[in-house]
SERO-4910 file (N, C-alpha, C, O; in steps of 0.05 Angstrom, whole numbers):
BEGIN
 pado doro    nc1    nc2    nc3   cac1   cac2   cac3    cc1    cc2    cc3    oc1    oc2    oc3
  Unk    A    237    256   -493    258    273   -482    279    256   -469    304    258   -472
  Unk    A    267    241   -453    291    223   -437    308    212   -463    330    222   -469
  Unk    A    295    191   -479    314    176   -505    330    193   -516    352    184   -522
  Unk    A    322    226   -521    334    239   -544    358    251   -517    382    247   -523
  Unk    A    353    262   -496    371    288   -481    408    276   -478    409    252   -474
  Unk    A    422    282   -479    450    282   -477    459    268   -453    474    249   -451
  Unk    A    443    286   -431    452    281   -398    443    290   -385    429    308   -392
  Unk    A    445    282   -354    414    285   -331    414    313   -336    391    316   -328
  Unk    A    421    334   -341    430    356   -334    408    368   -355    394    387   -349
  Unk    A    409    355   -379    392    365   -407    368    352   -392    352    368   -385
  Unk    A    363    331   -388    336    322   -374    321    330   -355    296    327   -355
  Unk    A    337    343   -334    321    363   -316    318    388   -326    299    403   -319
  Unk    A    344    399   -349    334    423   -359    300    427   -371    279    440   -366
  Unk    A    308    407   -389    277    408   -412    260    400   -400    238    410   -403
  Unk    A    265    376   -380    237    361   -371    220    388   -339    196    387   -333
  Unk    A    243    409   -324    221    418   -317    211    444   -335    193    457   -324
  Unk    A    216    449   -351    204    468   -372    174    461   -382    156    478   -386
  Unk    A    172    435   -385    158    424   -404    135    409   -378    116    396   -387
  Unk    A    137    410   -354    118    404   -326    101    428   -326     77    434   -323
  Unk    A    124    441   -332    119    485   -328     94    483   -342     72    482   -330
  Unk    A     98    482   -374     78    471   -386     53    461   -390     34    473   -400
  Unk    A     54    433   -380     32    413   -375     18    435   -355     -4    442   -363
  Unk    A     24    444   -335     10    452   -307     -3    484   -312     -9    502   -296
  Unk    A     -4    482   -339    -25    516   -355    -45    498   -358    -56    501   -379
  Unk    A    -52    484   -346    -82    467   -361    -93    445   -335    -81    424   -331
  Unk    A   -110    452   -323   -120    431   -302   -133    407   -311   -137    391   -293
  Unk    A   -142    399   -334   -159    381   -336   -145    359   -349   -160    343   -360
  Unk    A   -118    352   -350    -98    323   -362   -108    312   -352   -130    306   -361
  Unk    A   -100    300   -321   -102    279   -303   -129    268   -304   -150    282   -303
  Unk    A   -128    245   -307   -145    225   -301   -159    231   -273   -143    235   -255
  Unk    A   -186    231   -263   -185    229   -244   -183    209   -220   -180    215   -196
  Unk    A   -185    184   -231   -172    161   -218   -140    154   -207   -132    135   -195
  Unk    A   -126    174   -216   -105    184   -201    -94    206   -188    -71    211   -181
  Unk    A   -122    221   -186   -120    237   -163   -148    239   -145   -165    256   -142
  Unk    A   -144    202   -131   -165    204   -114   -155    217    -92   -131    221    -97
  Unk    A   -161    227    -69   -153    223    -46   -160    207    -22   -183    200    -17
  Unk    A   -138    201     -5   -151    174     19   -174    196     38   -168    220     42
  Unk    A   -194    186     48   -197    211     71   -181    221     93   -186    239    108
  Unk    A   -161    206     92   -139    218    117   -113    211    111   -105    190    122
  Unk    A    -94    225     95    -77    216     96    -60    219     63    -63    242     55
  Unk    A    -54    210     55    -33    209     36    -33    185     15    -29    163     26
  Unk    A    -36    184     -7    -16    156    -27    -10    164    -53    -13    187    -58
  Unk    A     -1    151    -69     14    148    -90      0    138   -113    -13    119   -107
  Unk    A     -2    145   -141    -14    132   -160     10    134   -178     23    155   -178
  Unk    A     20    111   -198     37    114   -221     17    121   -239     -5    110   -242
  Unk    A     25    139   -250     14    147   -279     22    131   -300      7    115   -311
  Unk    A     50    134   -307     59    135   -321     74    103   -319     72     94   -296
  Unk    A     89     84   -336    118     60   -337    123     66   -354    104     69   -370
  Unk    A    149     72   -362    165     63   -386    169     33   -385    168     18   -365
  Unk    A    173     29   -403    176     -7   -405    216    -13   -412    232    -26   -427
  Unk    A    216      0   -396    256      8   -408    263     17   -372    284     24   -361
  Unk    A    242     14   -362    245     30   -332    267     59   -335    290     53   -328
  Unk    A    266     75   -340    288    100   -345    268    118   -347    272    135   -364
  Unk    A    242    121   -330    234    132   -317    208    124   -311    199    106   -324
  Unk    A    191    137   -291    162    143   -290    153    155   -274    166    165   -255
  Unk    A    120    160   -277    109    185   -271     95    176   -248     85    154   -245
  Unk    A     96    196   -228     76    188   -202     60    206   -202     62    222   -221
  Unk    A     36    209   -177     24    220   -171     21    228   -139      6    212   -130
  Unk    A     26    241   -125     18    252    -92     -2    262    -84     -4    286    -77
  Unk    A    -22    243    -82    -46    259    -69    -49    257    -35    -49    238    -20
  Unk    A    -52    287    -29    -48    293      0    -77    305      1    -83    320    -18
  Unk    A    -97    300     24   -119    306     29   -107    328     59    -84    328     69
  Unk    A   -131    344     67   -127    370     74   -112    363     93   -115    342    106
  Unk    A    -88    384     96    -79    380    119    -62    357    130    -51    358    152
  Unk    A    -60    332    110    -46    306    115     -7    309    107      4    330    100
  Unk    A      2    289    110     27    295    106     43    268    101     39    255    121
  Unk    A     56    257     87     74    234     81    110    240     84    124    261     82
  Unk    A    114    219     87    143    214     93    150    201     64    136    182     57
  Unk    A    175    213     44    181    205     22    212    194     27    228    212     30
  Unk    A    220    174     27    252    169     28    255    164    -10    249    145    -25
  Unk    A    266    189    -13    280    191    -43    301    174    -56    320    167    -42
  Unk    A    298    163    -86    307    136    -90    328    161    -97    323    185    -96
  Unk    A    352    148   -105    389    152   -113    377    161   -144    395    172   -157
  Unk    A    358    161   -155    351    183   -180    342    201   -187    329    212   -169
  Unk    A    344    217   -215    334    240   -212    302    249   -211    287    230   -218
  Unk    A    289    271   -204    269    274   -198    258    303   -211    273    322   -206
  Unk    A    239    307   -223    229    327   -230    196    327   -219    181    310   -228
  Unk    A    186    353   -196    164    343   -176    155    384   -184    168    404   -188
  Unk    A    122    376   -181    117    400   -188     83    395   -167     75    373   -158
  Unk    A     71    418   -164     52    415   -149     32    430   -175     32    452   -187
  Unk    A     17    405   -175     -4    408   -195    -30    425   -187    -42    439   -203
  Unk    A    -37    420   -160    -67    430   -156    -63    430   -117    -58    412   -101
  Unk    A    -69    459   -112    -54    462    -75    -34    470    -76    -21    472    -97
  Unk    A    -26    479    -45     -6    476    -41     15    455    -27      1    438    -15
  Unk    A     36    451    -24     59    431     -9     85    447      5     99    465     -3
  Unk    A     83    435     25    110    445     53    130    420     39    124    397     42
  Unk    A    158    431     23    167    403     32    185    412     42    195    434     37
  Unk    A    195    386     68    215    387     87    235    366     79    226    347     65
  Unk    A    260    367     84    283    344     77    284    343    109    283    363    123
  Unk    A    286    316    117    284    303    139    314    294    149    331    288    133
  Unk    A    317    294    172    349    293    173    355    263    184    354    258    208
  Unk    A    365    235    156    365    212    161    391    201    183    398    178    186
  Unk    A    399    219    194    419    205    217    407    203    243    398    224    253
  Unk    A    407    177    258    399    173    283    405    197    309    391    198    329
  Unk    A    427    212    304    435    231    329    417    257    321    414    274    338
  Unk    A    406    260    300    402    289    309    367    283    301    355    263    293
  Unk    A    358    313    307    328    308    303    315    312    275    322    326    256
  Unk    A    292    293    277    283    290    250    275    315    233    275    315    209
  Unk    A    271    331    245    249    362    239    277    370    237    272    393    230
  Unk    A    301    369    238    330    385    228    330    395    204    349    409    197
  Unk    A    314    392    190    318    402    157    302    425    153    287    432    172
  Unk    A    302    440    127    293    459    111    271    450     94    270    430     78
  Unk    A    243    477    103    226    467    100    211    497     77    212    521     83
  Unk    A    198    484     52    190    510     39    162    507     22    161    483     15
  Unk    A    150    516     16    125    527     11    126    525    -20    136    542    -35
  Unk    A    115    501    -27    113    506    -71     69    505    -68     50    491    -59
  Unk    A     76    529    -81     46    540    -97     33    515   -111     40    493   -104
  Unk    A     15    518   -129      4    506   -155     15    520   -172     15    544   -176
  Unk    A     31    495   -189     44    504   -214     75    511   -210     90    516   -229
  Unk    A     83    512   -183    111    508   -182    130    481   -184    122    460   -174
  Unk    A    150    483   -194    168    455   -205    188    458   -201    198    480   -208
  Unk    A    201    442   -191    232    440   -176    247    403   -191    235    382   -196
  Unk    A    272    411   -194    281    394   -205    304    390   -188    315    409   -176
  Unk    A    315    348   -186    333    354   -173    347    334   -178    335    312   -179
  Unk    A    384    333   -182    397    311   -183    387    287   -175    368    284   -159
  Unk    A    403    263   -191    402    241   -177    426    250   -158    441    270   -157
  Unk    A    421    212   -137    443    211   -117    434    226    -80    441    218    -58
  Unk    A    422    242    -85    411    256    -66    401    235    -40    415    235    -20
  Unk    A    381    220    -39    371    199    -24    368    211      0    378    202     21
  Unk    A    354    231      0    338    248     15    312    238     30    293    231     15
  Unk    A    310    236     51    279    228     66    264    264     68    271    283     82
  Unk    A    245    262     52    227    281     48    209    289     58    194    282     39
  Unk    A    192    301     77    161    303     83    154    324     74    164    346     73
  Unk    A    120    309     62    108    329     38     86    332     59     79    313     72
  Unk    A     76    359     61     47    362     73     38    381     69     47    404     72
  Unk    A      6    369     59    -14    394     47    -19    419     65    -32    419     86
  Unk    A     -6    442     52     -8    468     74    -35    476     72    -41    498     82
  Unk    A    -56    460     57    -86    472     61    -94    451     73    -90    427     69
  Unk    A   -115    470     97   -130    440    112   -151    440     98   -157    416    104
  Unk    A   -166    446     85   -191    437     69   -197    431     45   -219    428     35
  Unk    A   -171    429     35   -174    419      6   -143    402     -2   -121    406      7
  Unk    A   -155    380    -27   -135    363    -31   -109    382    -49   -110    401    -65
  Unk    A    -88    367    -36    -61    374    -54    -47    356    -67    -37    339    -52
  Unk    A    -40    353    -95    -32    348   -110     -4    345   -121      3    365   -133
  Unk    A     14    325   -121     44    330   -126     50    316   -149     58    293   -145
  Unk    A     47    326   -180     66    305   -206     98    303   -201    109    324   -195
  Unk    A    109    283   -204    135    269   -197    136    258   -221    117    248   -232
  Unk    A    161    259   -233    180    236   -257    203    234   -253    217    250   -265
  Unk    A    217    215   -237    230    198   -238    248    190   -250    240    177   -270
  Unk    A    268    190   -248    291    179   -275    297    136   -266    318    123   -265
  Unk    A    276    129   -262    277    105   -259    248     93   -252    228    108   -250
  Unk    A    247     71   -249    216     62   -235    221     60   -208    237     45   -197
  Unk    A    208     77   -197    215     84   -166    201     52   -151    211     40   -132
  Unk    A    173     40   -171    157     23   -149    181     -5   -150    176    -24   -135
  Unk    A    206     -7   -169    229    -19   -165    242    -21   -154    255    -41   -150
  Unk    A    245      5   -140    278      5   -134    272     15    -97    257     31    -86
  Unk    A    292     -2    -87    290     -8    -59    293     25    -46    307     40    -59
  Unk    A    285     31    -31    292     63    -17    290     49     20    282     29     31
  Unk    A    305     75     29    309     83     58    277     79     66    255     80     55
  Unk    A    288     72     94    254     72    104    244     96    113    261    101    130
  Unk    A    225    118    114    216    141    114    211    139    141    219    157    156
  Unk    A    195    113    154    173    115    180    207    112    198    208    125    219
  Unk    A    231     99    192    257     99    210    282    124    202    306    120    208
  Unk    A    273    148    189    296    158    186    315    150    169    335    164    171
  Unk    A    317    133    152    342    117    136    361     97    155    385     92    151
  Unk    A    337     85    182    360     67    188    346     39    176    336     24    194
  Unk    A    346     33    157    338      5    148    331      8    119    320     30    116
  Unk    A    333     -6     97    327    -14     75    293    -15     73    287    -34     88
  Unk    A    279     -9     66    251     -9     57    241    -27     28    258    -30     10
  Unk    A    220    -37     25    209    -51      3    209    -38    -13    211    -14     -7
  Unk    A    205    -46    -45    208    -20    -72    169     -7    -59    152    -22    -49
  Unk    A    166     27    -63    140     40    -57    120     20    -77    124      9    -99
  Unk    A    100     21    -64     71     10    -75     58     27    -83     70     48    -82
  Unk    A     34     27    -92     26     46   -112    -12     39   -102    -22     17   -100
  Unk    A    -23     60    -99    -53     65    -98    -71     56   -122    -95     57   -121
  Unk    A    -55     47   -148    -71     37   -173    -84     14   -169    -74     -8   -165
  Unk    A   -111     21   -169   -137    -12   -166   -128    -23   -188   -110    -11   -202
  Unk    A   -140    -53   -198   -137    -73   -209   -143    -56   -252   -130    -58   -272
  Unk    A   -174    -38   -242   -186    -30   -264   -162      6   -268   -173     26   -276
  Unk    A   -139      6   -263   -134     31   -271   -108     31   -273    -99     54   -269
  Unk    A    -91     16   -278    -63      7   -280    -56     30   -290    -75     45   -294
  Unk    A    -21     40   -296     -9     59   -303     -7     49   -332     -3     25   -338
  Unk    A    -11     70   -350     -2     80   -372     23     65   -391     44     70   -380
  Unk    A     26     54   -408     50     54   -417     54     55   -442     32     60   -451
  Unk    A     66     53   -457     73     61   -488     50     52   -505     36     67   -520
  Unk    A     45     17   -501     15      6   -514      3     18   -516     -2     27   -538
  Unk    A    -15     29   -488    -37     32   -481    -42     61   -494    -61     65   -509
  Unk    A    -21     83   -488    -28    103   -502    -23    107   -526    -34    127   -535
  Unk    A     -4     88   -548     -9     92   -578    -36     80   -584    -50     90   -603
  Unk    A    -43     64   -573    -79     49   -577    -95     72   -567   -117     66   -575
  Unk    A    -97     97   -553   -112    112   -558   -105    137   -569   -114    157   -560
  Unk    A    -85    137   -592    -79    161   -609    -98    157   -639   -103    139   -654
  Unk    A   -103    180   -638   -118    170   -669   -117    195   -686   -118    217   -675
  Unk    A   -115    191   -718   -109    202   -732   -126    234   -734   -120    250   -752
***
């Protein structure tokens, strides 16, 4: 879809149609990328393109936990796979308060798509305290690349490209790996 679509516009069209999709069926995911920490929040890539022009994450939020996301300058297509998620847009200017933003409630199986450019500091948190929540993300770039705002400062400082929760034995996915397990 990314290679073939026209423009971001055709890419968020089709690509959240096609999340809509994937998320009629619970059992895709690996479950090594949807461990959860016992307290807290991380990230698994699913997915690299080897062209970086996009990839797939994963958000696993254990009950009740919550993460600070500073959004890279690309586009994003984010859907809540399994739980629910509060997300809040965090307000990155030093004068006013952080909790200043708009905050809303996506189900399981809801998908929101959104321009690049945005560079939004985000907080995601699981609105169930007893069970894990789930967030698929794709990216119109390799996010674990590309430098973002710092989340824990509001956007006053430059941050390292995000790290990723993938052990040594579970690397992300990429074009190889999954034509070597297609079979006729």
């Amino acid at each position: 879809m990314v290679e073939l679509a026209e423009s971001e516009r055709e890419i968020l069209l089709i690509g959240r149609d096609l999340m809509a999709r994937l998320f009629t069926t619970d059992e895709w995911l690996p479950t090594v990328f949807a461990a959860p920490k016992p307290a807290g929040g991380q990230q698994f890539q699913i997915y690299r393109d080897g062209l970086e022009r996009f990839s797939v994450v994963s958000t696993i939020l254990s009950g009740g936990a919550c993460v600070t996301i500073s959004q890279p300058s690309v586009w994003e297509i984010a859907g809540v796979w399994r739980g629910a998620v509060n997300r809040q847009r965090l307000d990155a200017s030093p004068t006013k308060s952080a909790q200043a933003g708009v905050s809303h409630l996506l189900q399981a199986r809801a998908v929101e798509a959104r321009s690049s450019g945005s560079g939004e500091v985000l907080e995601l948190c699981n609105a169930l305290d007893d069970q894990t929540s789930i967030v698929i993300h794709v990216y119109g770039g390799d996010i674990g690349r590309i430098s973002r705002r710092s989340g824990a400062s509001h956007g006053s400082m430059d941050a390292p490209p995000l790290g990723y929760a993938n052990r040594e034995n579970a690397p992300p996915y990429d074009i190889f790996s999954i034509q070597n397990e297609i079979r006729d």
